[in-house]
ChimeraX commands (.cxc) that place a marker at each C-alpha (Angstrom):
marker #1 position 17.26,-17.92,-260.12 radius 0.5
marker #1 position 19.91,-20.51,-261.12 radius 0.5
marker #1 position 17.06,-22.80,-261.99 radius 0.5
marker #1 position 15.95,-21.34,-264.75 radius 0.5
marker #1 position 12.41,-20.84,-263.78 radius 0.5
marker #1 position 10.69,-17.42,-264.56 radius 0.5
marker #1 position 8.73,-16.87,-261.59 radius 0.5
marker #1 position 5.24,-15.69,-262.52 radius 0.5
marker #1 position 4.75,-14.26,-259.10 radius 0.5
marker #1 position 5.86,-13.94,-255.23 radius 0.5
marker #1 position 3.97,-14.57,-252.00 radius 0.5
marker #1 position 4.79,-13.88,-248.57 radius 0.5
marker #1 position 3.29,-16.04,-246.06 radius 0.5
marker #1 position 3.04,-14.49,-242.76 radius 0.5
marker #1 position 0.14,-16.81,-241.51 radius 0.5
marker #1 position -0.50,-20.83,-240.37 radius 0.5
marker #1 position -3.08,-21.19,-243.01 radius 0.5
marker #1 position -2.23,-24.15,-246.45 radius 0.5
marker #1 position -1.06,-22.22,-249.28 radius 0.5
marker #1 position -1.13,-24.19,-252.66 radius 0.5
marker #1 position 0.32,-23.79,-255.66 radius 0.5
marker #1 position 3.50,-24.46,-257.66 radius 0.5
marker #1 position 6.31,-22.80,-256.05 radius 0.5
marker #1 position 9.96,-23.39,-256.69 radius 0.5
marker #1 position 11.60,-21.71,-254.11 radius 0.5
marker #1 position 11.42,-21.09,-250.29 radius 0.5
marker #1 position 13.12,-18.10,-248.64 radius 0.5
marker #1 position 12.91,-17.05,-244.59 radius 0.5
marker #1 position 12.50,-13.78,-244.39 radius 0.5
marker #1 position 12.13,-13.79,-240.78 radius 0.5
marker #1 position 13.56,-17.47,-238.95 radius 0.5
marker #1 position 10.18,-20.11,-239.39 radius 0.5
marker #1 position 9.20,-23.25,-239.09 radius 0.5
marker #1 position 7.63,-25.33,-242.09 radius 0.5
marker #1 position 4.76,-27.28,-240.13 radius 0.5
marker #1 position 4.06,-29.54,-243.39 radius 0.5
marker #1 position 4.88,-29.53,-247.24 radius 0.5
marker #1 position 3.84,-31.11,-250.06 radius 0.5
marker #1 position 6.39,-31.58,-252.83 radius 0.5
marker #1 position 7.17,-33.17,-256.07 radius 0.5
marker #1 position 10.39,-35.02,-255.75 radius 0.5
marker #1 position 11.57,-34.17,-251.88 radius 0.5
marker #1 position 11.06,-36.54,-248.49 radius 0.5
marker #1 position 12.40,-36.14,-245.09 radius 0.5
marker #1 position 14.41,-38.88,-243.86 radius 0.5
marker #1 position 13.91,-40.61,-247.71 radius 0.5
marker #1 position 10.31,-41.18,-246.68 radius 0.5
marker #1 position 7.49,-38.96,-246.08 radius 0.5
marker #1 position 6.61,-35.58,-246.13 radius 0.5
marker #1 position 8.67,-32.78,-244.61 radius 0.5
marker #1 position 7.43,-31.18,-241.55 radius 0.5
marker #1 position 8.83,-29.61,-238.78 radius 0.5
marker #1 position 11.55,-28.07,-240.68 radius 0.5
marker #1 position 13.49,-25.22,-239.38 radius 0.5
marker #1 position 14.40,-22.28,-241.74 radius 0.5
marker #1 position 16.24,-19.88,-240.64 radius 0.5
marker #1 position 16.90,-16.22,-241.87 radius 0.5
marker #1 position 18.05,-15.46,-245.25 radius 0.5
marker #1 position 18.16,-19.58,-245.80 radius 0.5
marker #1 position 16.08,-21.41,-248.56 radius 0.5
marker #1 position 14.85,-24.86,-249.80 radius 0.5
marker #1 position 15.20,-24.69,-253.62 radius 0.5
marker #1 position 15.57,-27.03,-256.56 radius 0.5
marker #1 position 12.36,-29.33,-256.56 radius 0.5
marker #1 position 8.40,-28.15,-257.44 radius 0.5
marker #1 position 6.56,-27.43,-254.23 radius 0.5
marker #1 position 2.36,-27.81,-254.59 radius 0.5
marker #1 position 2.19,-26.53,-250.80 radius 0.5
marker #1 position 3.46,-25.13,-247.37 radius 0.5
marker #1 position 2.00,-24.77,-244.16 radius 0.5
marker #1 position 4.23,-22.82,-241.75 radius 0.5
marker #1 position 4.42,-23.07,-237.72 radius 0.5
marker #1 position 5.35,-19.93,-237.17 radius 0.5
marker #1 position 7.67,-17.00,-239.19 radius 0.5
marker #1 position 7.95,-15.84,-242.57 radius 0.5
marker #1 position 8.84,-16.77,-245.96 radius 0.5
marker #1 position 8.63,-15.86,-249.34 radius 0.5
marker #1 position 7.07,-18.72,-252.08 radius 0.5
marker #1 position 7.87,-18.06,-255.57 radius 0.5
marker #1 position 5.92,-19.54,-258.61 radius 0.5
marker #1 position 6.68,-21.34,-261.37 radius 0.5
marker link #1:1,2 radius 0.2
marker link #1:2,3 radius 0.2
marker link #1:3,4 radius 0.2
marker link #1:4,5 radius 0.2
marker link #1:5,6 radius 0.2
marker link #1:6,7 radius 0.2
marker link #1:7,8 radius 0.2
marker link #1:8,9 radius 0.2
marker link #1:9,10 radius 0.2
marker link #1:10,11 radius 0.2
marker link #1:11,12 radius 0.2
marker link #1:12,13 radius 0.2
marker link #1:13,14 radius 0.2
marker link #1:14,15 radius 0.2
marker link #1:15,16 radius 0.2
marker link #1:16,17 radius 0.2
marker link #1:17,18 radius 0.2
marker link #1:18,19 radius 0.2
marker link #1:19,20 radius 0.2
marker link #1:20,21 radius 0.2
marker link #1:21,22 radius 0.2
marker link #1:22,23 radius 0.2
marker link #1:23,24 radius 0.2
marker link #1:24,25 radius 0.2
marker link #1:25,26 radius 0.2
marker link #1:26,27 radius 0.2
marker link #1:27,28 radius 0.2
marker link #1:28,29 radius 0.2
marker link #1:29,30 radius 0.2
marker link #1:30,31 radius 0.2
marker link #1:31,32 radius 0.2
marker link #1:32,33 radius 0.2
marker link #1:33,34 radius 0.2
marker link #1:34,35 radius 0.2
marker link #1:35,36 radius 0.2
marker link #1:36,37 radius 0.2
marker link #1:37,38 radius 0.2
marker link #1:38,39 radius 0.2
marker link #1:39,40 radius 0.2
marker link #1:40,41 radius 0.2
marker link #1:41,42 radius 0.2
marker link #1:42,43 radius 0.2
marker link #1:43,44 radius 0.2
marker link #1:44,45 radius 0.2
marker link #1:45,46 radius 0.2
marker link #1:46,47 radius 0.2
marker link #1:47,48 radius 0.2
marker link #1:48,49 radius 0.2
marker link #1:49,50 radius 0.2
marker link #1:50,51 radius 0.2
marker link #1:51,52 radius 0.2
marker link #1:52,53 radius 0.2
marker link #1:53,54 radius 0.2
marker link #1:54,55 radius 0.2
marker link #1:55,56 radius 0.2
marker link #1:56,57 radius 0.2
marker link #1:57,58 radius 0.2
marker link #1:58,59 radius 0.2
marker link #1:59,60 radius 0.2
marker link #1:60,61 radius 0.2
marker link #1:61,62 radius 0.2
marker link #1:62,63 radius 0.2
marker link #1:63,64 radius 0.2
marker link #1:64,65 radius 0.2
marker link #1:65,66 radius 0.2
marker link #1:66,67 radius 0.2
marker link #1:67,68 radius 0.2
marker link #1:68,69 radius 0.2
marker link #1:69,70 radius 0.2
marker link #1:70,71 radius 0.2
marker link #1:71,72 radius 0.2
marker link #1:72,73 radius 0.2
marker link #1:73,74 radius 0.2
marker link #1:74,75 radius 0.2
marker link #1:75,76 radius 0.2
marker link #1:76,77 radius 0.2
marker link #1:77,78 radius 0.2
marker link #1:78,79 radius 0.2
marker link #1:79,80 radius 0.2
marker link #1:80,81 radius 0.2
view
C-alpha cells in the first residue's frame, strides 16, 4: 500500500457486469482483460478512456482513483479508498 490509502474494503470481480466505486488499486488474480474504465486522472494513448487493457497475473494498475471497471474476461481484485 505505498500510497498511503487505507483501503476500506476488497472486491473480487469474477464477472462482465460495471462495478462502481472508488478503488485505488487493480490486481489480476487470474490473467484479464479490462473491457472499459473510468478513472480520475488516467487516459490511454493521452486521450480517452482505457479499454481493452490486458492484465496479466500477479500485475496491477495503481496510483490514480478509479470510479469503475468493466472486465472482458478474468479476475481481479478492486480495492477501496
Amino acid at each position: 500500500m505505498g500510497m498511503g490509502y487505507s483501503p476500506s474494503k476488497a472486491i473480487i470481480i469474477t464477472d462482465t457486469a460495471a462495478h462502481t466505486g472508488r478503488f485505488y488499486k487493480v490486481e489480476a488474480l487470474k490473467n484479464a482483460v479490462i473491457a472499459a474504465m473510468t478513472s480520475e486522472g488516467i487516459t490511454e494513448n493521452g486521450s480517452g478512456a482505457p479499454s481493452a487493457i490486458d492484465l496479466h497475473h500477479g500485475a496491477c494498475i495503481e496510483g490514480v482513483i478509479f470510479t469503475s471497471i468493466t472486465l472482458t474476461s478474468g479476475h481481479v481484485v478492486v480495492y477501496s479508498v
